[in-house]
C-alpha positions as CSV (number, residue, x, y, z in Angstrom):
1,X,-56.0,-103.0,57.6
2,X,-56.0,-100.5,54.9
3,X,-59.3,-99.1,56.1
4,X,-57.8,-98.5,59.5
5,X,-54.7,-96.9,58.6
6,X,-57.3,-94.9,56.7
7,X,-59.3,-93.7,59.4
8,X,-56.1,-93.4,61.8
9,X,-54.9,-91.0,58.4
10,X,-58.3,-88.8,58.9
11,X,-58.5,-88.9,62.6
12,X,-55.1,-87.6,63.0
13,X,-56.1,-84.5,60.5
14,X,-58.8,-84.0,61.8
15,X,-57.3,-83.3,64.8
16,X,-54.8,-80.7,63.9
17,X,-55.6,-77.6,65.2
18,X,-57.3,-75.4,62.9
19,X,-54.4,-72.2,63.0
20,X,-51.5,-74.5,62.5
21,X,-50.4,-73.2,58.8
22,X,-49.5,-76.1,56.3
23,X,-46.5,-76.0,54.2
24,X,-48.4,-75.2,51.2
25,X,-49.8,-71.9,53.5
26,X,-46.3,-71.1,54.3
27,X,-45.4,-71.6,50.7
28,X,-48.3,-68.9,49.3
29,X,-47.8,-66.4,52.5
30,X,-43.8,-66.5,51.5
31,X,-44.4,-65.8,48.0
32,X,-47.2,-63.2,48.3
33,X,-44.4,-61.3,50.8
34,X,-41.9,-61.6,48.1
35,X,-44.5,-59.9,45.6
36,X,-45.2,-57.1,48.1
37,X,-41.6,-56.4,48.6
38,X,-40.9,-56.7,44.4
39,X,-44.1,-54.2,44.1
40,X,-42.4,-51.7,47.5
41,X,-39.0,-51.7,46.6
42,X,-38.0,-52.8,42.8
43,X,-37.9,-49.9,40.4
44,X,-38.7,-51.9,37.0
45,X,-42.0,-53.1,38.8
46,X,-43.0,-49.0,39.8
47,X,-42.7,-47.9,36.7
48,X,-44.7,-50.4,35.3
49,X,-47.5,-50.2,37.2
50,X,-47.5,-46.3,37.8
51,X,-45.5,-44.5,35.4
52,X,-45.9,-46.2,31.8
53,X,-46.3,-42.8,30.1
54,X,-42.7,-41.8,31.2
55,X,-41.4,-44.8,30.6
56,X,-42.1,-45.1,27.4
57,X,-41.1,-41.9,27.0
58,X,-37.4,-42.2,28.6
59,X,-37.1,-45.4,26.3
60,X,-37.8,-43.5,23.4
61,X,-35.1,-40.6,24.3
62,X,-32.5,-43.7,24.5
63,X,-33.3,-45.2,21.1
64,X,-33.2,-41.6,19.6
65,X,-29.5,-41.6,21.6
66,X,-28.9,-45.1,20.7
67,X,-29.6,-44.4,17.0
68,X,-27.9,-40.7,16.6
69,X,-24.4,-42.2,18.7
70,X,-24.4,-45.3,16.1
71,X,-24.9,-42.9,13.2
72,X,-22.2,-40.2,14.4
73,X,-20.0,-43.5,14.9
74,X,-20.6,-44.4,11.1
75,X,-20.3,-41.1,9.6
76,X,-16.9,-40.8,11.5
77,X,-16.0,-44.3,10.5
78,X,-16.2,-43.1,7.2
79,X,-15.0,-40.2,6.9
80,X,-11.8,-41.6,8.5
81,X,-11.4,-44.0,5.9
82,X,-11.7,-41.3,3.1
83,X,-9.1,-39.5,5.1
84,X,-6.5,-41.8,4.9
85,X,-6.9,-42.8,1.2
86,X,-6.2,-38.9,0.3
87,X,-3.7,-38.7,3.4
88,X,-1.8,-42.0,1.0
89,X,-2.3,-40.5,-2.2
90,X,-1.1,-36.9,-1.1
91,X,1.6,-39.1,0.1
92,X,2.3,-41.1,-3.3
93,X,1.8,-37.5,-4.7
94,X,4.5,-36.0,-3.2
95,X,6.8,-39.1,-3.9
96,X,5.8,-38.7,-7.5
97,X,7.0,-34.6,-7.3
98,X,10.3,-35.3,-6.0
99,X,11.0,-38.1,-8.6
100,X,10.5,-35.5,-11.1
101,X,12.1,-32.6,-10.1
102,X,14.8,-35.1,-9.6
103,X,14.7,-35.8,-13.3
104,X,14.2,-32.5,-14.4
105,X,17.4,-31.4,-12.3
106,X,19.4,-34.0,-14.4
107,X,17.5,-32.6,-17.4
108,X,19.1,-29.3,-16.9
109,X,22.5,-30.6,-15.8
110,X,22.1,-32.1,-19.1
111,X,25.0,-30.7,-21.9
112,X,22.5,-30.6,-24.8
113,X,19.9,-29.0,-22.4
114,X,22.6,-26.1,-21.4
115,X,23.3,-25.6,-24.8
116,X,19.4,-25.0,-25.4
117,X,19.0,-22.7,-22.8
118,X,22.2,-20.6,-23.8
119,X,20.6,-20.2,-27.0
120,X,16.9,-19.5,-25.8
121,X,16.0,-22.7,-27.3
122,X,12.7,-23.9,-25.6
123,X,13.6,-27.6,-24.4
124,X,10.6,-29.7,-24.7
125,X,11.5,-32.3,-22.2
126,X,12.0,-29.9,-19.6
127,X,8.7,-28.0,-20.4
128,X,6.5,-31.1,-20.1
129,X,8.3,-32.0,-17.1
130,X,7.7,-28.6,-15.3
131,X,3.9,-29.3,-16.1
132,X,3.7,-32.5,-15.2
133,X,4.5,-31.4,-11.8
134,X,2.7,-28.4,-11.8
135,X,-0.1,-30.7,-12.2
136,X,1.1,-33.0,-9.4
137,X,1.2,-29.8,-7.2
138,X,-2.1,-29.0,-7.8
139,X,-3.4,-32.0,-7.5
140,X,-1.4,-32.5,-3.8
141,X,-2.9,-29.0,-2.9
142,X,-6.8,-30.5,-3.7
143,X,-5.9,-33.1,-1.8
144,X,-4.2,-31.4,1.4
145,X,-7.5,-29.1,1.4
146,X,-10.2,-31.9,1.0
147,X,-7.9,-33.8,3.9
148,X,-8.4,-30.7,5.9
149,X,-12.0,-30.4,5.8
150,X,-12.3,-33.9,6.4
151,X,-10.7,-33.5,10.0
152,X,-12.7,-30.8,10.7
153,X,-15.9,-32.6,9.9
154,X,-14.3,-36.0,11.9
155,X,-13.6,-33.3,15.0
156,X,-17.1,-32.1,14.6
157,X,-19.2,-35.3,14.7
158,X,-16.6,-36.2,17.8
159,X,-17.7,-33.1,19.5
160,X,-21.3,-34.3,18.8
161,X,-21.0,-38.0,20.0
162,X,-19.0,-37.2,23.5
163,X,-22.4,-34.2,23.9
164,X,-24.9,-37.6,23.7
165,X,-26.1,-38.3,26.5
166,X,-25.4,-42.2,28.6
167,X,-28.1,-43.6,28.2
168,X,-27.4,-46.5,31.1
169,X,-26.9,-43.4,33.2
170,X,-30.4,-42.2,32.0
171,X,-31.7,-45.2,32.5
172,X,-30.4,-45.2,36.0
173,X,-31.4,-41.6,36.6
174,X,-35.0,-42.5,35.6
175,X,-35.1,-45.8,37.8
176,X,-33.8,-43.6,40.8
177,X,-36.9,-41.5,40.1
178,X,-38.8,-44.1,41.2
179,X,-37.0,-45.3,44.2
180,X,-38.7,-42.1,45.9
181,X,-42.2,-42.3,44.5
182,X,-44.6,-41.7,47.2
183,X,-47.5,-44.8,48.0
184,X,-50.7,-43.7,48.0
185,X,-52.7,-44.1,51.0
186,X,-54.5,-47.7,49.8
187,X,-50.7,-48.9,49.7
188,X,-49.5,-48.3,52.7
189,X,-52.6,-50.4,54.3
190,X,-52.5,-52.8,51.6
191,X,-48.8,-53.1,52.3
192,X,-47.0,-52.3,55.1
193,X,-48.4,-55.1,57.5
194,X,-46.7,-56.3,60.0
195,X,-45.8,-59.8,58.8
196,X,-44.4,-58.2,55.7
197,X,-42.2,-55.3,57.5
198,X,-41.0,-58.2,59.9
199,X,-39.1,-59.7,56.4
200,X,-37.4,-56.8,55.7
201,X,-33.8,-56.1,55.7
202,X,-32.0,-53.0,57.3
203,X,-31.5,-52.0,53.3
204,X,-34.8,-53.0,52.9
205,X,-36.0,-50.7,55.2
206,X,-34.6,-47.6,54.1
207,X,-35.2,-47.9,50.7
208,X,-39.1,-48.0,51.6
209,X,-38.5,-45.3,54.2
210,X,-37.5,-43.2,51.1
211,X,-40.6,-44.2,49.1
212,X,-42.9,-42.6,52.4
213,X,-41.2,-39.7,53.6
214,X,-37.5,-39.3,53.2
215,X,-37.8,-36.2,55.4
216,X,-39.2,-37.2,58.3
217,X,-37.2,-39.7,61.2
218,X,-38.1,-40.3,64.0
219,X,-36.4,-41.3,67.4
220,X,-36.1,-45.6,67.4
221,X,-33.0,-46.2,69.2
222,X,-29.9,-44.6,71.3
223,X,-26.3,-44.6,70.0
224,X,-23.5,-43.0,72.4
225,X,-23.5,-42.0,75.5
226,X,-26.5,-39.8,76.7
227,X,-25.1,-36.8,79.2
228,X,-28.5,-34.8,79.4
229,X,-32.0,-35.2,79.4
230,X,-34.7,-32.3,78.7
231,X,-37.7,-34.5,80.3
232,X,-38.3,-35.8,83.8
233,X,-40.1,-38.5,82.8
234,X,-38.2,-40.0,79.8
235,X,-34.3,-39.9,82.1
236,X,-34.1,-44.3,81.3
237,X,-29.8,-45.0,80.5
238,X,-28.9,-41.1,81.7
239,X,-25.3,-41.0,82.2
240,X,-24.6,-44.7,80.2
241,X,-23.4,-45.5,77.2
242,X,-26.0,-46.9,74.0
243,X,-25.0,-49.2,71.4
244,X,-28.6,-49.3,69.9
245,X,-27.8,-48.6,66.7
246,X,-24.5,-50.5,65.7
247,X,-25.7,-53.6,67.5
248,X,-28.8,-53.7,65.0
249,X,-26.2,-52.7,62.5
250,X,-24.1,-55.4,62.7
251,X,-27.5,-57.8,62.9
252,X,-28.3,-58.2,59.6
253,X,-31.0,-60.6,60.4
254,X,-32.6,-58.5,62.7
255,X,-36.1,-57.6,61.1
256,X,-38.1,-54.9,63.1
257,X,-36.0,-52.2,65.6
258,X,-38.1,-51.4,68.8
259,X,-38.5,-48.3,70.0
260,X,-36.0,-47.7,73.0
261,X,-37.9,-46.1,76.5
């Protein structure tokens, strides 16, 4: 029994017609399609296969941006930080100066202190009071000029940083380079066979279109109503109305357009 079902097993193979494609065919044809369309239309695979040099240049201008934006943003970090411990001492500074002229006021108001004074008696409390906050006022003005040049240095790197370029828009700028880079003759026979443009999307189709000549389009279908007609021989749907072009529009499964008559 088994060598029967056996031979019924290669009979019937045997007689399947030699074109009919087996799954495992279908499987290898859809893949090899998918790698023709990744190697047409995806940007990452372009510029690895034609245009290493610039790529490795444009990744090399992003780490330099990369590395100069994270540098600006540390120097500014910084430099903010030492701008508000001078912005809080200039602040305890000038809380320390009005304590003291408030003392030295009551100093003054002091009797024995009048008496001093109406006698040009130097008073020694007042004097070291006065120099304490002398001191304290120079030191506040150190401080209110370092606190200065600070912001101007913090304004400056800010300037700097918002100049840098994106560099996700550079990278997208670079990758739309390649969107439009022209195949080469071998391609376009290698490539654009029929059983390949037949998988294409409407999307699909236009982004190739730009990779072969974005300047060039020629006539593939009517849209609105045609009211003239320049040849005798080509006057097919005068005076009718077209809806060529929406209704493939609106088909988004529709894989090839055929050239109207």
């Amino acid at each position: 029994m088994d060598n029967l079902e056996q031979r019924l097993a290669q009979q019937a193979h045997a007689e399947k017609p030699a074109g009919e494609p087996t799954a495992e065919t279908a499987e290898v044809v859809t893949q090899t399609i998918e790698q023709i369309k990744r190697t047409l239309l995806d940007p990452h695979a372009i510029s690895q296969k034609y245009d290493i040099k610039s790529r490795q240049t444009v990744e090399a201008e992003i780490s330099e941006v990369r590395t100069r934006a994270a540098t600006l943003g540390e120097g500014i970090a910084g430099k903010t930080e030492t701008l508000g411990q001078k912005e809080q001492r200039a602040m305890e500074l000038d809380a320390l100066k009005a304590e003291r002229v408030l003392v030295l006021e009551q100093r003054l108001e002091n009797i024995a202190a009048r008496l001093k004074k109406l006698f040009r008696i130097k008073d020694k409390s007042v004097a070291e009071i006065q120099t304490e906050i002398g001191s304290i006022e120079t030191e506040m003005e150190e401080f209110t000029t370092q606190a200065l040049q600070l912001r101007r240095e913090i304004e400056r790197l800010a300037q700097e940083q918002s100049e840098l370029p994106d560099p996700k828009k550079m990278l997208e700028a670079y990758y739309a380079k390649m969107e439009t880079m022209p195949l080469l003759n071998e391609e376009k026979r290698e490539m654009l066979r029929p059983e390949v443009l037949a998988e294409l999307s409407t999307e699909e189709y236009i982004a190739l279109w730009r990779r072969l000549n974005p300047h060039f389009l020629s006539h593939v279908t009517r849209q609105g109503f045609r009211d003239h007609n320049a040849m005798i021989y080509h006057s097919a749907g005068l005076q009718e109305f077209h809806d060529g072009l929406t209704s493939i529009l609106r088909d988004q499964s529709k894989k090839k357009i055929e050239r109207s008559t």
